[in-house]
N, CA, C and O of each residue as an XYZ file, in Angstrom:
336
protein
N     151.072     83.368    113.343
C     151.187     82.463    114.467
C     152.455     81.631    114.278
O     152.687     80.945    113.283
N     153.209     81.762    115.291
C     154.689     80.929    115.338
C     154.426     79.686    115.113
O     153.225     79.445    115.239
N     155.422     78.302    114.673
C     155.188     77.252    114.832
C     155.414     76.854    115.622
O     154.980     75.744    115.932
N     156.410     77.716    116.545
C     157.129     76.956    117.939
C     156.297     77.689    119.290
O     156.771     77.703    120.426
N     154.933     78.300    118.904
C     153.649     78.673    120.046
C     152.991     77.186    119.533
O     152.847     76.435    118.568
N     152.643     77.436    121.344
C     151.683     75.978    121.281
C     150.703     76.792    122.679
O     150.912     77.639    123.547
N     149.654     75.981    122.254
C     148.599     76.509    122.617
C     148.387     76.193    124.546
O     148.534     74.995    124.788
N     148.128     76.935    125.645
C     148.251     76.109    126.562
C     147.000     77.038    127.294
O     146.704     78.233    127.281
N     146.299     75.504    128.095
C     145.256     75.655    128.907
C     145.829     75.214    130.457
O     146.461     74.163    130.564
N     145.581     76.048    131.615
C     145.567     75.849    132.845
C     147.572     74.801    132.913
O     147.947     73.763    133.459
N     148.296     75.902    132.001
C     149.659     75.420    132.240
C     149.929     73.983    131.337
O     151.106     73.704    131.107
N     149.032     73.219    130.908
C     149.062     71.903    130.117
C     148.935     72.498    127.908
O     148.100     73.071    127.209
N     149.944     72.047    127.754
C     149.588     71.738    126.353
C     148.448     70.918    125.981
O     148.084     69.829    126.426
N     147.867     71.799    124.907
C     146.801     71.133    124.316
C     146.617     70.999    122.853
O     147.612     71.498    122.329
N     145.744     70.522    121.893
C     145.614     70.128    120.359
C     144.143     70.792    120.484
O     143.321     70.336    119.689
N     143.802     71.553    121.147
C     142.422     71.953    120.767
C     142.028     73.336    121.586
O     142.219     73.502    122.791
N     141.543     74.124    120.835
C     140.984     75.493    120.988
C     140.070     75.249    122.394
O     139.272     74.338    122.611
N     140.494     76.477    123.353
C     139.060     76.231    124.529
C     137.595     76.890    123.883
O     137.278     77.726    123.036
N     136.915     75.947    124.854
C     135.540     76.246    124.549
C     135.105     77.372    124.805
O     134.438     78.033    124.009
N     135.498     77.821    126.217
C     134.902     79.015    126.792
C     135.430     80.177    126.535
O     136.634     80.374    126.699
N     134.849     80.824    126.229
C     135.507     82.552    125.458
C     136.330     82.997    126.405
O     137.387     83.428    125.946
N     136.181     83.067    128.043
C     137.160     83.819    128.557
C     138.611     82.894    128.230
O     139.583     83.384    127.655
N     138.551     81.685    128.643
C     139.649     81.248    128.266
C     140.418     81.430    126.516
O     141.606     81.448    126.194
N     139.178     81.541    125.677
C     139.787     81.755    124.618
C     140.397     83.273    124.657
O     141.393     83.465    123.959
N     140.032     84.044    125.193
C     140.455     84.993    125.242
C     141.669     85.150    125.845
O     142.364     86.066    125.408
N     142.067     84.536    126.674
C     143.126     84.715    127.446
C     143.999     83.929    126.303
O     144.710     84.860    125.926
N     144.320     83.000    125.655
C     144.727     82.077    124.877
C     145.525     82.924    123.895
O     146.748     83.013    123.787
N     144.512     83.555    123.168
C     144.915     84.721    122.472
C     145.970     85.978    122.985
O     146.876     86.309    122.221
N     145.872     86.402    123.805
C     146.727     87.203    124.688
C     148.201     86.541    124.513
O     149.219     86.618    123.826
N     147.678     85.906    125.496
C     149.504     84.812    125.010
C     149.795     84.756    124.163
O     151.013     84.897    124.052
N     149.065     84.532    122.959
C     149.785     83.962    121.587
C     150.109     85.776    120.991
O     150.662     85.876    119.895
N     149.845     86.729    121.541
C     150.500     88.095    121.146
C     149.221     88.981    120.766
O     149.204     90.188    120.528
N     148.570     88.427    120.768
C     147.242     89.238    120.129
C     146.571     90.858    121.218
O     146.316     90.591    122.393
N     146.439     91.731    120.955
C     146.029     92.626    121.570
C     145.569     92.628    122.862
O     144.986     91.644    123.316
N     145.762     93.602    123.495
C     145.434     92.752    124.932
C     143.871     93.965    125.115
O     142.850     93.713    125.755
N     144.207     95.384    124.239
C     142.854     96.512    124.418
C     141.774     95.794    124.103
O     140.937     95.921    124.997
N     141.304     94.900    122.996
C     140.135     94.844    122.391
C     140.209     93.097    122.509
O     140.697     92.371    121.643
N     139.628     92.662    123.737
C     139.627     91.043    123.802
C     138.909     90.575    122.689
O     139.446     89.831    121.869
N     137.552     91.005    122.570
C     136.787     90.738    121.395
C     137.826     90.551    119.615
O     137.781     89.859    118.598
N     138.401     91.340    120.023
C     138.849     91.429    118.243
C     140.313     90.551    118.242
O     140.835     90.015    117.265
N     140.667     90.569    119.247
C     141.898     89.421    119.760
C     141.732     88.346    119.585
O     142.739     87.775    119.167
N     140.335     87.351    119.793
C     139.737     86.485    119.293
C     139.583     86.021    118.035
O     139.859     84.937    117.519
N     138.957     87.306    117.506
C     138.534     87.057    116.336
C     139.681     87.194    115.317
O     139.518     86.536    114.290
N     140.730     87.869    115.398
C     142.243     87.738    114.673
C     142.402     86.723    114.998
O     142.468     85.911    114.074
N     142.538     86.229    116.259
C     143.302     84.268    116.176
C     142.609     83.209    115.668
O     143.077     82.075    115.567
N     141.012     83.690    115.197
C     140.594     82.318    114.793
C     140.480     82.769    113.293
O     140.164     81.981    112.402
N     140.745     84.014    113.095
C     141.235     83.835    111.460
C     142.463     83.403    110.951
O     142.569     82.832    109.866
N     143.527     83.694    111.808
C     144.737     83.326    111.849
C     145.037     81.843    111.790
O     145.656     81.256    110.904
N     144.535     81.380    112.797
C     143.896     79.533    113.543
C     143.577     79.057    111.729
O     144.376     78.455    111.011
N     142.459     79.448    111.416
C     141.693     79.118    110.222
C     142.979     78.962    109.437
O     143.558     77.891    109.259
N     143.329     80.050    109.022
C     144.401     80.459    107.498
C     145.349     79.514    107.797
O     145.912     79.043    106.810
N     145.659     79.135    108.771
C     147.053     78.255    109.328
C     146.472     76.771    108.769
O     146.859     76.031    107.864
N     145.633     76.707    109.500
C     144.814     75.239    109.612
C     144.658     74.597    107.612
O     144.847     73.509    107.068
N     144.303     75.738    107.201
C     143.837     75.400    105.576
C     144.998     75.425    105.358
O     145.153     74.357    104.766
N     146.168     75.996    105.426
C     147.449     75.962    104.786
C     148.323     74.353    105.036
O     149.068     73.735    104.276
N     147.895     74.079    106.287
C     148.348     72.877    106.563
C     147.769     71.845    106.443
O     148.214     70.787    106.888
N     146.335     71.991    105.631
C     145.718     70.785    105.533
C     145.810     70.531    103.756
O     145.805     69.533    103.036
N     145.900     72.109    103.510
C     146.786     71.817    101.442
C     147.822     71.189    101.582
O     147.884     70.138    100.944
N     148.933     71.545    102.388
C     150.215     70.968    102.330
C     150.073     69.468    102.776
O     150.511     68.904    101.773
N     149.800     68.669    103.484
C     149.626     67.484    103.334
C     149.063     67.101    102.581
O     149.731     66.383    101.836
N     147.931     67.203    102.287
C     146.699     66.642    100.916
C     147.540     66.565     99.907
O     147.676     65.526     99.261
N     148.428     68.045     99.575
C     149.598     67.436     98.088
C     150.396     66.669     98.064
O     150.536     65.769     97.236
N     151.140     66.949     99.113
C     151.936     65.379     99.976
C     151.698     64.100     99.718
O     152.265     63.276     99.000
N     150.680     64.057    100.485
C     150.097     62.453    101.099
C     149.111     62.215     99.721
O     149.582     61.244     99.130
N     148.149     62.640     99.133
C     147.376     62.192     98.587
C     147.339     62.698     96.594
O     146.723     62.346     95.588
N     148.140     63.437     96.871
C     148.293     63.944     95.152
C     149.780     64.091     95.018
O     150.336     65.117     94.625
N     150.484     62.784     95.440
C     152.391     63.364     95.280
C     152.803     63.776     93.565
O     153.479     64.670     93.056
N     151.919     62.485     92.965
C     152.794     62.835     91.648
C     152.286     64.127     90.718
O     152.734     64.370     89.598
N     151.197     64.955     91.448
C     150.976     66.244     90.467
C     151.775     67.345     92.086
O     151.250     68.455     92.001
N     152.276     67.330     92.724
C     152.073     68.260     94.027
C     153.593     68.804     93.671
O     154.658     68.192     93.745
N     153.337     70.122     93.271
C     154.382     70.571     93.210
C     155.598     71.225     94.250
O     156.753     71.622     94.097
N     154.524     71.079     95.526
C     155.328     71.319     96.973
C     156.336     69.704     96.912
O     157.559     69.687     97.046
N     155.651     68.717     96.729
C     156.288     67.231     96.390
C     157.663     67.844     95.370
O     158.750     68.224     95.805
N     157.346     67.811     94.320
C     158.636     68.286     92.934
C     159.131     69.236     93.625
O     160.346     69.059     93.711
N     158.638     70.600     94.421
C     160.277     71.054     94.891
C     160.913     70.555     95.798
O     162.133     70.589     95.637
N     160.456     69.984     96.929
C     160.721     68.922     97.996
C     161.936     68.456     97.508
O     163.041     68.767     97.953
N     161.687     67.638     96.501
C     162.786     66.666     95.281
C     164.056     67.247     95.175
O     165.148     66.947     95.657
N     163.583     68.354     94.265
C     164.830     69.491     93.635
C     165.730     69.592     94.767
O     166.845     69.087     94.897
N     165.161     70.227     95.460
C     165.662     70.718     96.776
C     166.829     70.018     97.763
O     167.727     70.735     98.204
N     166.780     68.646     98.076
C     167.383     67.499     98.419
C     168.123     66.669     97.075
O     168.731     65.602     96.988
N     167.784     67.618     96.199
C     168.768     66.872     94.806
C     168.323     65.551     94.406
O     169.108     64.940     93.682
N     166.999     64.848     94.784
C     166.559     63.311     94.040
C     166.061     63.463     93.216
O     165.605     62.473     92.645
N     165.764     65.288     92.437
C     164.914     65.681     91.050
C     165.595     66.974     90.763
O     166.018     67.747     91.622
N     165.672     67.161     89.286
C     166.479     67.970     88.799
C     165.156     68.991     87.624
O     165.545     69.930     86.929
């Protein structure tokens, strides 16, 4: 899933998954997902959704709440040259 897809209901950006399956289904479509098997189009984006979601909720947590062991933090550093 791109970072620069954003999710859109009835033409409006949104921060939240639709409720109703057809719309989720259609949701999925857009975002590239199969258009033969709606069922499994779904179910790839909310594993996808998921894997994204946990990846971005580690990457802050090391960030924000564990900087001085977070080694995404220490390369951050290196990287911008304020740690060697």
């Amino acid at each position: 899933m791109s970072n620069t897809s954003y999710i859109t209901v009835h033409d409006l950006q949104t921060h939240s998954l639709p409720a109703e399956q057809e719309e989720l289904e259609q949701c999925a479509i857009r975002m590239g997902y199969s258009t033969e098997d709606r069922k499994k189009a779904v179910e790839s984006f909310h594993a996808d959704h998921q894997r994204h979601t946990e990846i971005v909720h580690g990457t802050f947590q090391s960030l924000f709440l564990e900087p001085e062991t977070s080694p995404i933090f220490k390369a951050m550093l290196k990287t911008i040259g304020i740690q060697s």
